[in-house]
Biopython code that builds the backbone (N, CA, C, O; Angstrom):
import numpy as np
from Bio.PDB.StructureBuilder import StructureBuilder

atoms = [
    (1, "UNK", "N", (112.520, 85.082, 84.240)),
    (1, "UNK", "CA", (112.619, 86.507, 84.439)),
    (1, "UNK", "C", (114.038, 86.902, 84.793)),
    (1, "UNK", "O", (114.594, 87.777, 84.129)),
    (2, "UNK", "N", (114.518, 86.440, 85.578)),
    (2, "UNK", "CA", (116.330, 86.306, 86.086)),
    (2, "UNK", "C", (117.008, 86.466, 84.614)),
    (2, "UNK", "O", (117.492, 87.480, 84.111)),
    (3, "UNK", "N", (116.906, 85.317, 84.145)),
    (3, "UNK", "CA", (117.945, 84.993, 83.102)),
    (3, "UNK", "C", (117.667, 86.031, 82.132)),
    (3, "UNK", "O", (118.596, 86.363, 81.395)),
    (4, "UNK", "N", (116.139, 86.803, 81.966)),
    (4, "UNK", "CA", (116.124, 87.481, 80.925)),
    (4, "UNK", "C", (116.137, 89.065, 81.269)),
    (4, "UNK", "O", (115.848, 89.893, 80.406)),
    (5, "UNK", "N", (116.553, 89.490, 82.817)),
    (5, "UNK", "CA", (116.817, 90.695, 83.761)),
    (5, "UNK", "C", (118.613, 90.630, 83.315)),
    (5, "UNK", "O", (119.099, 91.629, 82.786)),
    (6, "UNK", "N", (119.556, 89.308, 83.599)),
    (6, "UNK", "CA", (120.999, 89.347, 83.374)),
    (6, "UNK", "C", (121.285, 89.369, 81.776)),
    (6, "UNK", "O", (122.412, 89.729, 81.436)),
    (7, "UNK", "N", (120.443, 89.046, 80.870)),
    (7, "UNK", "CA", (120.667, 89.104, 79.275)),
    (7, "UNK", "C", (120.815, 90.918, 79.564)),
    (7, "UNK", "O", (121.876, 91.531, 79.449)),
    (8, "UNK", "N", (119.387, 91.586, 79.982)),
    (8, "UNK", "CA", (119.332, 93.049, 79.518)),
    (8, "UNK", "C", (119.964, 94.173, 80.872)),
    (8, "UNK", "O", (119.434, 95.229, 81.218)),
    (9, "UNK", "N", (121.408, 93.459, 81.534)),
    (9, "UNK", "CA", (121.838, 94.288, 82.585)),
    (9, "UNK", "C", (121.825, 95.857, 82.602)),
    (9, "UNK", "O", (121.477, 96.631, 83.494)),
    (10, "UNK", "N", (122.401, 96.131, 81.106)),
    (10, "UNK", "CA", (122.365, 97.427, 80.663)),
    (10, "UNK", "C", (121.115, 98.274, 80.765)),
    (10, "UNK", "O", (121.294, 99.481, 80.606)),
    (11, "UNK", "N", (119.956, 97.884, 80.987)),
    (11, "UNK", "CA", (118.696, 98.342, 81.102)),
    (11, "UNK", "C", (117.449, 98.121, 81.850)),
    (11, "UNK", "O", (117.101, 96.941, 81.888)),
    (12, "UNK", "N", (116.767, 98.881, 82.393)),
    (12, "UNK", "CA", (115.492, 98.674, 83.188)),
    (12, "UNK", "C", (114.372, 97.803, 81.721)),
    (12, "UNK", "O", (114.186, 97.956, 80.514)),
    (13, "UNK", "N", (113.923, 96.949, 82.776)),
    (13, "UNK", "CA", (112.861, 96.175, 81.680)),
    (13, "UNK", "C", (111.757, 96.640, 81.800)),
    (13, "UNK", "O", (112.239, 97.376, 82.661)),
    (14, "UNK", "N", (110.560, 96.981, 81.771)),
    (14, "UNK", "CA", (109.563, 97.461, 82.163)),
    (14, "UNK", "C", (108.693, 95.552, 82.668)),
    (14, "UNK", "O", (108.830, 94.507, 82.031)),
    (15, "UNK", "N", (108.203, 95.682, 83.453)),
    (15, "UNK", "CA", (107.063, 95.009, 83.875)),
    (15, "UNK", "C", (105.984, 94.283, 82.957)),
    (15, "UNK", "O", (105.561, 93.128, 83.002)),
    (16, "UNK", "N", (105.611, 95.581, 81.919)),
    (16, "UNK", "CA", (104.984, 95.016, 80.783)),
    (16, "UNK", "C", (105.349, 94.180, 79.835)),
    (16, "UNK", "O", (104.732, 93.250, 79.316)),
    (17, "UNK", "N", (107.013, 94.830, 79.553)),
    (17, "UNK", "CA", (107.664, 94.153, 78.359)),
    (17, "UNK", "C", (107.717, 92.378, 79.252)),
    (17, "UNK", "O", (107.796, 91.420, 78.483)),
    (18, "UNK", "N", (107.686, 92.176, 80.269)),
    (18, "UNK", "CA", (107.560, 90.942, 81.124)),
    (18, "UNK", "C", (106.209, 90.187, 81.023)),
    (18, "UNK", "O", (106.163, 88.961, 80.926)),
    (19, "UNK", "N", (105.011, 91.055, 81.052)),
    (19, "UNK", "CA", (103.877, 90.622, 81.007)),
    (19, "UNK", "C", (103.506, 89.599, 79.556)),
    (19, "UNK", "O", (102.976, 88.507, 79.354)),
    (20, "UNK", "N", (104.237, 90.862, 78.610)),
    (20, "UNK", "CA", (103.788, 90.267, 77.207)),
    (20, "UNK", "C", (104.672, 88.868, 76.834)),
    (20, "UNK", "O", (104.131, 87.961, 76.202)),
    (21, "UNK", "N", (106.177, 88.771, 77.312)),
    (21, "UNK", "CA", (106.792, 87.750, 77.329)),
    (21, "UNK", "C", (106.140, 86.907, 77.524)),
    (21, "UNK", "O", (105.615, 86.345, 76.563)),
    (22, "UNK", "N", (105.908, 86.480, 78.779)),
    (22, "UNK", "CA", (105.079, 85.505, 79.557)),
    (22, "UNK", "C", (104.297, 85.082, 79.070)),
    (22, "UNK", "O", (104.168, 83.860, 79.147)),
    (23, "UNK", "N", (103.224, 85.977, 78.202)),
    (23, "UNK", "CA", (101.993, 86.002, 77.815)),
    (23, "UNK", "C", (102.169, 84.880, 76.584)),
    (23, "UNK", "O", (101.361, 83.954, 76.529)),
    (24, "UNK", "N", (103.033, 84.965, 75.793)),
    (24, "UNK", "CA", (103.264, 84.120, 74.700)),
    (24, "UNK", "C", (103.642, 83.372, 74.179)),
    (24, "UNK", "O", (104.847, 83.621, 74.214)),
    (25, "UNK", "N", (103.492, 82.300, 73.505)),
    (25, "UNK", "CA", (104.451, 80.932, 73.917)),
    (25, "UNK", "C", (105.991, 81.026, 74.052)),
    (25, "UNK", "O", (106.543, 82.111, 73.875)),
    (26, "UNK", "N", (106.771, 79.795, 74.396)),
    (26, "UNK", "CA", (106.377, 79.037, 74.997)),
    (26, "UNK", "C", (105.542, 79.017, 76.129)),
    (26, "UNK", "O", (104.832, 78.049, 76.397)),
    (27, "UNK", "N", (105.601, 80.153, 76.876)),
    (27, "UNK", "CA", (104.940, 79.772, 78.378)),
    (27, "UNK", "C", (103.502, 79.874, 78.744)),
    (27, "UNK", "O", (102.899, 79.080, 79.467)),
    (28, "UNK", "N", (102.951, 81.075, 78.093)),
    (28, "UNK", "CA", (101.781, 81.386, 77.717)),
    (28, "UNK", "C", (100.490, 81.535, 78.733)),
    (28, "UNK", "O", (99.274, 81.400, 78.601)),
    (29, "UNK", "N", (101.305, 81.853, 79.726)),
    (29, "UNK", "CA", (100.800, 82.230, 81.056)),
    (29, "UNK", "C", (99.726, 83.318, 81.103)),
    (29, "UNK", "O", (100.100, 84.313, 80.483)),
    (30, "UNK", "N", (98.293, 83.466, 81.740)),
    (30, "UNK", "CA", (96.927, 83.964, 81.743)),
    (30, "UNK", "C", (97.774, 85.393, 82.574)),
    (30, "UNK", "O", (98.645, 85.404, 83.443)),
    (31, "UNK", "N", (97.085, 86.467, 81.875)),
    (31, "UNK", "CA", (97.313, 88.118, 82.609)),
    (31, "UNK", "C", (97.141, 87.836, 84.130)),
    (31, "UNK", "O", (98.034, 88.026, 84.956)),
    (32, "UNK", "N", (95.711, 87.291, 84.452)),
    (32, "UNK", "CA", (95.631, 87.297, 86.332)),
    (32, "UNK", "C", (97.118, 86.633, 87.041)),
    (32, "UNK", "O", (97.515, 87.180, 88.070)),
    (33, "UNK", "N", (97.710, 85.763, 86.624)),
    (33, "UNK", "CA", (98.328, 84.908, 87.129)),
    (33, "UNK", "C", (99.884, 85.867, 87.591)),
    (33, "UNK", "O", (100.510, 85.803, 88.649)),
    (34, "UNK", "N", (100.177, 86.756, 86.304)),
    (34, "UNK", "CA", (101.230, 87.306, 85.781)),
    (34, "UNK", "C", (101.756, 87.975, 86.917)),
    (34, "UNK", "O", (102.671, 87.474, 87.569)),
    (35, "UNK", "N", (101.120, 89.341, 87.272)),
    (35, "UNK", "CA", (101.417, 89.773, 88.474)),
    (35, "UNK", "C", (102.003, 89.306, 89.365)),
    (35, "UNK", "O", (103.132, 89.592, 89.763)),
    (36, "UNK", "N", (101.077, 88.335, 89.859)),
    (36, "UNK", "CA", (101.427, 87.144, 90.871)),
    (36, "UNK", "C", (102.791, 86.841, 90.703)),
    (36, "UNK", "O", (103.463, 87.119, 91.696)),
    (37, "UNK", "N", (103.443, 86.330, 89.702)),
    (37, "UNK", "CA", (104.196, 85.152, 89.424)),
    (37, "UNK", "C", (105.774, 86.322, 89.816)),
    (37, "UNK", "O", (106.874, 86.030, 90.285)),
    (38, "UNK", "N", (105.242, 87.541, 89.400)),
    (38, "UNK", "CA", (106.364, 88.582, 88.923)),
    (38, "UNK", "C", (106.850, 89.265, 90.401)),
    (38, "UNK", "O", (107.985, 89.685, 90.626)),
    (39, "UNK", "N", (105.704, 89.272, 91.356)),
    (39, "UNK", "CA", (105.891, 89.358, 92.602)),
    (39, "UNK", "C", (106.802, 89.066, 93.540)),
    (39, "UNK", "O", (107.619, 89.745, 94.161)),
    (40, "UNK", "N", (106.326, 87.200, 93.522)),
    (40, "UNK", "CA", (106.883, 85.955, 93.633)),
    (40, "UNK", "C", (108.247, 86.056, 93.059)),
    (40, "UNK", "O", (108.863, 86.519, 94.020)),
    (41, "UNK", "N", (108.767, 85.971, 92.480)),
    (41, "UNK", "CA", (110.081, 85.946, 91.439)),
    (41, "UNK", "C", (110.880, 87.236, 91.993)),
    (41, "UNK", "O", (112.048, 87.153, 92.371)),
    (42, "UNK", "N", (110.161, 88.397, 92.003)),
    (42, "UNK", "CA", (111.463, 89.653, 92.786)),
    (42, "UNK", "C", (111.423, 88.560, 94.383)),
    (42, "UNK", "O", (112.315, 87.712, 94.418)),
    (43, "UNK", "N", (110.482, 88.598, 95.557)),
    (43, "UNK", "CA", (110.888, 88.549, 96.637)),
    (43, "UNK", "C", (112.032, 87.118, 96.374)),
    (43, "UNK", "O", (113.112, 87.228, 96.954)),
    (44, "UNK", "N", (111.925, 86.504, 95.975)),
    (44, "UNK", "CA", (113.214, 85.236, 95.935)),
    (44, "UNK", "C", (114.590, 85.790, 95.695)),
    (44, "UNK", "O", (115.676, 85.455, 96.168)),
    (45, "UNK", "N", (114.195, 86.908, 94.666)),
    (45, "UNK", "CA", (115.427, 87.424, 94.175)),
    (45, "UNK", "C", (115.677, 89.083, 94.585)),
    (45, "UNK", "O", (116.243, 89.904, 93.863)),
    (46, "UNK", "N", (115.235, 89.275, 95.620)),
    (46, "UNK", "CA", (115.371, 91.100, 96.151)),
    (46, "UNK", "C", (116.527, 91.528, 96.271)),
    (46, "UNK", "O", (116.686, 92.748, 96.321)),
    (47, "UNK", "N", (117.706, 90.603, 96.353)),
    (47, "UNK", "CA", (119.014, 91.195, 97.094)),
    (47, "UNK", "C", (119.744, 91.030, 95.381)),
    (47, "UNK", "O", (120.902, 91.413, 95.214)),
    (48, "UNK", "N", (119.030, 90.502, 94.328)),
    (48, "UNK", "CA", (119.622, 91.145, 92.947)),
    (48, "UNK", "C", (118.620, 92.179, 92.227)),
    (48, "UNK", "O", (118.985, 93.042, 91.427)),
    (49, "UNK", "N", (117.608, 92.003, 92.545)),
    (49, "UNK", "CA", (117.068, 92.819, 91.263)),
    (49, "UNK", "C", (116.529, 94.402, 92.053)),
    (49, "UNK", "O", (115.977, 94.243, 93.142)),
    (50, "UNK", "N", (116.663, 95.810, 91.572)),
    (50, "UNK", "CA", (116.095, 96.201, 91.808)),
    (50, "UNK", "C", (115.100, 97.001, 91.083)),
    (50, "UNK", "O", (115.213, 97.382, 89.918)),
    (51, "UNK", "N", (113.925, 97.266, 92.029)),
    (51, "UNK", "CA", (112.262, 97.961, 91.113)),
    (51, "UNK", "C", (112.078, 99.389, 91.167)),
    (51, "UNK", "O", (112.146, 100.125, 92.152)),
    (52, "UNK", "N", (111.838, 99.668, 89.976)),
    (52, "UNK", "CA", (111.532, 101.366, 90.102)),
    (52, "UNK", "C", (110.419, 101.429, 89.715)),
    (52, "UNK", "O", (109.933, 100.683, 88.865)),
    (53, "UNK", "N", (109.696, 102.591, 90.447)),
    (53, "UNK", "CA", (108.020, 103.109, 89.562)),
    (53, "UNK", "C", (108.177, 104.369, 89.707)),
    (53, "UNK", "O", (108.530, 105.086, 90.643)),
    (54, "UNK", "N", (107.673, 104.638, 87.993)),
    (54, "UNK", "CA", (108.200, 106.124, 87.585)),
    (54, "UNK", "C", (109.200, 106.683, 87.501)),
    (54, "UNK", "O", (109.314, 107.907, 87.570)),
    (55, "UNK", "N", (110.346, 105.674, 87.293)),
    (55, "UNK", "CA", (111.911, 106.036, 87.027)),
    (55, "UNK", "C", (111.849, 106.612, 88.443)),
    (55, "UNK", "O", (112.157, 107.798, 88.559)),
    (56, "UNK", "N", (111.468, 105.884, 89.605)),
    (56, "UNK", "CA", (112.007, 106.077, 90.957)),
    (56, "UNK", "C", (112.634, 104.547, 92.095)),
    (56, "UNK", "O", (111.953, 103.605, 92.499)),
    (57, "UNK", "N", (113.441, 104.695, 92.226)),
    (57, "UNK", "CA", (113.907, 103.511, 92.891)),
    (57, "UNK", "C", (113.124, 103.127, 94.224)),
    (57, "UNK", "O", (113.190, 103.790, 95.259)),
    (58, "UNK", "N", (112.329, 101.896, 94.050)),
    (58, "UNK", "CA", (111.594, 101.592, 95.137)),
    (58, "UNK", "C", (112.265, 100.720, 96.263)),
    (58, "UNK", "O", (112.210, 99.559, 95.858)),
    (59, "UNK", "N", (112.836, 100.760, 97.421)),
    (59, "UNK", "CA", (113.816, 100.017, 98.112)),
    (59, "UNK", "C", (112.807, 98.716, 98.922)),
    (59, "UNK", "O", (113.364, 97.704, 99.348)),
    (60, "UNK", "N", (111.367, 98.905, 99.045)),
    (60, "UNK", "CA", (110.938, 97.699, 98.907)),
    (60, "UNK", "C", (108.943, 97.848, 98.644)),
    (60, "UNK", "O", (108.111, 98.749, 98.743)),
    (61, "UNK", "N", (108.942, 96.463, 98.300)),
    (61, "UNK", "CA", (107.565, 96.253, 97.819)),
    (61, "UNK", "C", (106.319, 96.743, 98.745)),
    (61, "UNK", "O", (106.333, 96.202, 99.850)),
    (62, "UNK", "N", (105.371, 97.545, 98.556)),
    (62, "UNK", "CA", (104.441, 98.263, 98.916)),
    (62, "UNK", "C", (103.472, 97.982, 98.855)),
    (62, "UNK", "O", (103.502, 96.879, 98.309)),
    (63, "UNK", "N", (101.802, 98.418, 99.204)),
    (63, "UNK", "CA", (100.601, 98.033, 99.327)),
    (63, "UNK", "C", (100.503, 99.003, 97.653)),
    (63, "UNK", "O", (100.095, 98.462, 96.625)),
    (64, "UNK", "N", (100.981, 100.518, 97.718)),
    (64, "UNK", "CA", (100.943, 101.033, 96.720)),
    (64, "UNK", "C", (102.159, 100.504, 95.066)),
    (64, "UNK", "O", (102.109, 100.701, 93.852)),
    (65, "UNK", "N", (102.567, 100.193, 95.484)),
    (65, "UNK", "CA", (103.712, 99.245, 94.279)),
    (65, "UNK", "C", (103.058, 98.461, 94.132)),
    (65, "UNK", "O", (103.567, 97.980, 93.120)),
    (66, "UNK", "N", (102.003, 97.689, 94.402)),
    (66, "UNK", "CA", (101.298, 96.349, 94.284)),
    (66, "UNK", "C", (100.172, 97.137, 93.208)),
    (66, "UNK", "O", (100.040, 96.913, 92.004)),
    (67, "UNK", "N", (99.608, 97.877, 93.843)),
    (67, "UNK", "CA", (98.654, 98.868, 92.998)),
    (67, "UNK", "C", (99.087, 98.944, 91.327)),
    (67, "UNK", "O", (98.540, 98.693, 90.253)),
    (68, "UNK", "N", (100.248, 99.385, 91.742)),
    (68, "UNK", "CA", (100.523, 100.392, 90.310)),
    (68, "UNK", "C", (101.210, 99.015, 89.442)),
    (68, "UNK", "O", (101.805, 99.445, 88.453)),
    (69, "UNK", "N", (101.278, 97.694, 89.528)),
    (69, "UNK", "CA", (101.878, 96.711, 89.337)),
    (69, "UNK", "C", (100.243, 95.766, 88.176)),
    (69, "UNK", "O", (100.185, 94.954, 87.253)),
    (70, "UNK", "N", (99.250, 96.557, 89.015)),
    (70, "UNK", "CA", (97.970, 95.329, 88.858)),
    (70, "UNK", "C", (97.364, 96.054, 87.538)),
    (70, "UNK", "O", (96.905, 95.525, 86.525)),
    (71, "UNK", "N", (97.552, 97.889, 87.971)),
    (71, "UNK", "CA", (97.058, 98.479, 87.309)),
    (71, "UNK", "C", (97.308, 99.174, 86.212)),
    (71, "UNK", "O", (96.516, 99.525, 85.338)),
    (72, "UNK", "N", (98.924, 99.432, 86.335)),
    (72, "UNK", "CA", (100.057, 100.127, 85.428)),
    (72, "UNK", "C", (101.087, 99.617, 85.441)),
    (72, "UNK", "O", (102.001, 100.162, 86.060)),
    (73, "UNK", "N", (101.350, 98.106, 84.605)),
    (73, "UNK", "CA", (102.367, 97.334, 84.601)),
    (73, "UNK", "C", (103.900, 97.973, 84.331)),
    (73, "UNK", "O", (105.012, 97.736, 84.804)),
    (74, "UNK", "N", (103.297, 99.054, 83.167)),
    (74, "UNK", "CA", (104.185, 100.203, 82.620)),
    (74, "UNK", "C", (105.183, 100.811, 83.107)),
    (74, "UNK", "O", (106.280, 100.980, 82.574)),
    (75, "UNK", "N", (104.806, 101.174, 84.190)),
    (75, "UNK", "CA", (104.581, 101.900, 85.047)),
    (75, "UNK", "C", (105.778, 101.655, 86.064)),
    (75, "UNK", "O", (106.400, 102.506, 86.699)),
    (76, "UNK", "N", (105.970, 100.024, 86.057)),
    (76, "UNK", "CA", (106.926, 99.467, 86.722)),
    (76, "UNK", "C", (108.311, 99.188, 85.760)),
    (76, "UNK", "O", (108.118, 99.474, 84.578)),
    (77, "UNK", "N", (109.648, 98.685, 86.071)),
    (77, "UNK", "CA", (110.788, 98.140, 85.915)),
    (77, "UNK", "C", (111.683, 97.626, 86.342)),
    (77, "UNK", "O", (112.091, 97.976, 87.449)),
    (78, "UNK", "N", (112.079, 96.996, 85.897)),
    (78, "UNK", "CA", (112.814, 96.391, 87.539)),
    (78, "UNK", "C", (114.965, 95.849, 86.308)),
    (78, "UNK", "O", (115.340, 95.462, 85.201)),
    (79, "UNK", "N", (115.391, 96.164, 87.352)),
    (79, "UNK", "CA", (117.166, 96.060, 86.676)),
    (79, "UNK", "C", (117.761, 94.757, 87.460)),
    (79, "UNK", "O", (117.532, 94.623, 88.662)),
    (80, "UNK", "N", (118.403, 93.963, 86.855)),
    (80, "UNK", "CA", (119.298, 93.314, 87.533)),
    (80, "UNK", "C", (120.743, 93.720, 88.340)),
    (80, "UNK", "O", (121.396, 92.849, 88.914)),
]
sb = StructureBuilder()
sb.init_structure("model")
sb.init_model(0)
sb.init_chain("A")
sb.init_seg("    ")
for serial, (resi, resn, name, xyz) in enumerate(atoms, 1):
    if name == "N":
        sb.init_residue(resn, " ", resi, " ")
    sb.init_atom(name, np.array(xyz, "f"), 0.0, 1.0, " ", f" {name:<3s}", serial, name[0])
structure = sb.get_structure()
């Protein structure tokens, strides 16, 4: 996710466009897991990447950002 957040610096990735990555080989990682993994991967990396929902800058991870993450991957983006 890093390496492919510093390829697209110029741009917010959406969450989804992450989901479907993942989703397909090589890695080919199950939807339940995805979330999880994408979670996991910002808090390691919080002091580079940052997350917006709804083209709004979220300064940190929420009970409601978790929501809109499970439910509206879309919804999310996150920039290096």
């Amino acid at each position: 996710m890093i390496n492919y957040l510093k390829k697209n610096k110029h741009r917010r990735i959406t969450f989804n466009e992450l989901f479907l990555k993942w989703s397909k080989p090589p890695y080919g990682i199950r939807q339940g897991i995805i979330p999880i993994l994408a979670l996991t991967i910002y808090e390691a990396h919080r002091e580079e990447v940052a997350v917006f929902v709804d083209d709004l800058f979220v300064p940190d991870i929420d009970s409601y950002v978790i929501n809109r993450l499970f439910n509206h991957s879309n919804a999310l983006s996150g920039r290096y």
